[in-house]
Residue, then its C-alpha position, 0 to 999 in steps of 0.5 A: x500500500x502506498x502511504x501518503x502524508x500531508x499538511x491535513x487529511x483534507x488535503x489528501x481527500x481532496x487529490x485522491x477525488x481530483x485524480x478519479x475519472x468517474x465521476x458519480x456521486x459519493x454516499x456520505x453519512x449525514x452527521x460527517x464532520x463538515x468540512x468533508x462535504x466542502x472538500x467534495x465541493x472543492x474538488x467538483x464531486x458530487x455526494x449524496x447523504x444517508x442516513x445514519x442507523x440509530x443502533x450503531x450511530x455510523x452509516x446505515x448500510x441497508x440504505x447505503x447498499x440498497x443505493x450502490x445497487x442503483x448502480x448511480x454512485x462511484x464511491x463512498x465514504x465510511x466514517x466513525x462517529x465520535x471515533x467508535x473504531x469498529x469497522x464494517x469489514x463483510x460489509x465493504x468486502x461485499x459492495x468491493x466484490x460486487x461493485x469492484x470499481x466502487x472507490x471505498x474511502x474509510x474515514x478514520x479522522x476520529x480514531x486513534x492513528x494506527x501507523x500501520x495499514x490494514x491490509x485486512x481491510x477492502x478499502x482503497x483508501x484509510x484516512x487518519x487526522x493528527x489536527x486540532x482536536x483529535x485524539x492525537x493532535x499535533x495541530x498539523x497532519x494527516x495521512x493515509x494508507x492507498x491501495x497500489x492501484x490507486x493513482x496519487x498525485x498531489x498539486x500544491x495549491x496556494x492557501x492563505x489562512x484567512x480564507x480557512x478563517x472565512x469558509x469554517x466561519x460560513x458553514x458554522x453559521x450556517x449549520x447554527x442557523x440551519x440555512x443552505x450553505x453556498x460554496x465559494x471557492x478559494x485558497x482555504x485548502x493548505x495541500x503543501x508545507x514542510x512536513x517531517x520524514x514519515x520515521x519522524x512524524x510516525x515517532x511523534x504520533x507514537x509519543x503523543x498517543x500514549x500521553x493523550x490516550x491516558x489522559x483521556x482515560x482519566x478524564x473519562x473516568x471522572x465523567x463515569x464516576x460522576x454522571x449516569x451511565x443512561x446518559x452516556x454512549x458506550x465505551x467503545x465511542x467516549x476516547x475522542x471526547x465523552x459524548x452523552x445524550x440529554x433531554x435538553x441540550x441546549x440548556x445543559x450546554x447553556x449552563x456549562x458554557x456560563x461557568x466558563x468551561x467547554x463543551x461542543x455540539x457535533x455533529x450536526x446533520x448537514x441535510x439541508x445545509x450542504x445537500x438533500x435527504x431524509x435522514x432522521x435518525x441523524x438529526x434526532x442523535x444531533x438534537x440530544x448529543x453534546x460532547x464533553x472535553x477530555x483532551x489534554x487541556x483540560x483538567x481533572x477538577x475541570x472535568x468533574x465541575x462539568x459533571x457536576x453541572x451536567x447533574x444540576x442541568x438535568 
């Protein structure tokens, strides 16, 4: 497999869409982290969103199979929501031996970075993030592993941060609003810049994850200890940040965002915002969900005076 590294995921998204010559629409899930519909935008994809299922919280793949087997799509994109790291394996290994032109693109930004591929996996293409605010964060980064048959070329396109600034402030106010999101291009995707040899950059993932997973594990352990476990996910989605599922949302963050402490609201369902749809499931999780900080910036009395707060919300 080949292994590619660059300024951000994003970017490698973006050449691995610009090289393919099919070009029929992506299925992505409805609550995927916005900036993945823009680099479709960017790069002049077309996408559809499905819904996610209400069991496991990730892409229905009834209704996703159900669509491929139209024979309308190109590809699609798997992610993990909130980094729950199962991997659907007879799933894409059947759509792959049924449609084997169909690109497979599995997200993994919110997982923990495995630095090997998975050579199990039917996948052509396996997406890792060390930016802001994943579970390892380096504030730069991404990477992934390609299949050999995949063509892979990167151009360097010019950026400027201001436009980064501009187009992550427009698609957050509108999700806020929950009004269309019109795309307008510009130098917002950084796809050059110097970056370390990968035996450097895989040392300094190695060090980080070991440092960001035990504090997380520790933070986590103060939300357990603390709130009902009826209102959180199960273990196996709470190492990204600790995510709950509240009555009133907007009243519990109201009430942790006034004792000047953080808390976040992902991920929104981006039907009607970036495309069309019906997808339910994800806007009911979107509604109820509120994802509680346990990165390395915060602390142990900080997490326990959030839970606190959460209680007293309730």
């Amino acid at each position: 497999m080949q292994t590619i590294l660059a300024p951000r995921a994003s970017a490698i998204l973006y050449n691995v869409l610009l090289g393919l010559k099919d070009r029929h629409a992506f299925l992505l899930p409805a609550n995927i982290c916005p900036i993945v519909p823009i680099t479709f935008f960017k790069a002049g994809m077309p996408f559809e969103f499905v819904d996610i299922s209400a069991r496991t919280l990730h892409m229905d793949l009834e209704q996703a199979e159900g669509r491929i087997r139209t024979g309308e799509f190109g590809g699609l994109l798997y992610a993990h929501t909130y980094g729950e790291p199962s991997t659907p394996q007879v799933f894409l290994k059947k759509v792959k031996k049924d449609f084997p032109d169909l690109l497979l693109i599995d997200d993994r930004c919110l997982c923990i970075p495995d630095l090997e591929p998975d050579i199990s996996s039917a996948a052509d293409v396996i997406l890792y993030s060390t930016g802001y605010a994943k579970i390892v964060d380096l504030d730069f980064g991404g990477f992934a592993f390609l299949n050999d048959d995949l063509t892979y070329r990167s151009d360097g396109l010019p950026f400027d941060r201001r436009d980064l600034e501009m187009i992550e402030n427009a698609w957050k106010r509108s999700i806020e609003a929950r009004e269309r999101y019109t795309f307008s291009n510009s130098n917002w995707l950084q796809t050059d810049s110097e970056l370390p040899a990968w035996p450097e950059f895989a040392e300094r993932v190695r060090a980080a994850k070991e440092k960001s997973i035990a504090h997380r594990q520790a933070i986590n352990a103060v939300y357990n200890s603390l709130i009902p476990s009826s209102l959180c996910l199960s273990e196996p989605y709470q190492l990204w940040r600790f995510n709950l599922r509240v009555p009133d949302k907007k009243k519990t963050l109201a009430a942790i965002f006034d004792a000047q402490l953080l808390a976040s609201s992902h991920y929104a369902s981006l039907v009607g915002i970036m495309g069309e749809g019906n997808c339910p499931a994800a806007q009911q999780l979107a509604g109820e969900v509120i994802n509680l900080f346990n990165a390395t910036h915060y602390t142990l009395p900080m997490a326990e005076r959030t839970a606190q707060i959460v209680l007293r919300s309730l």
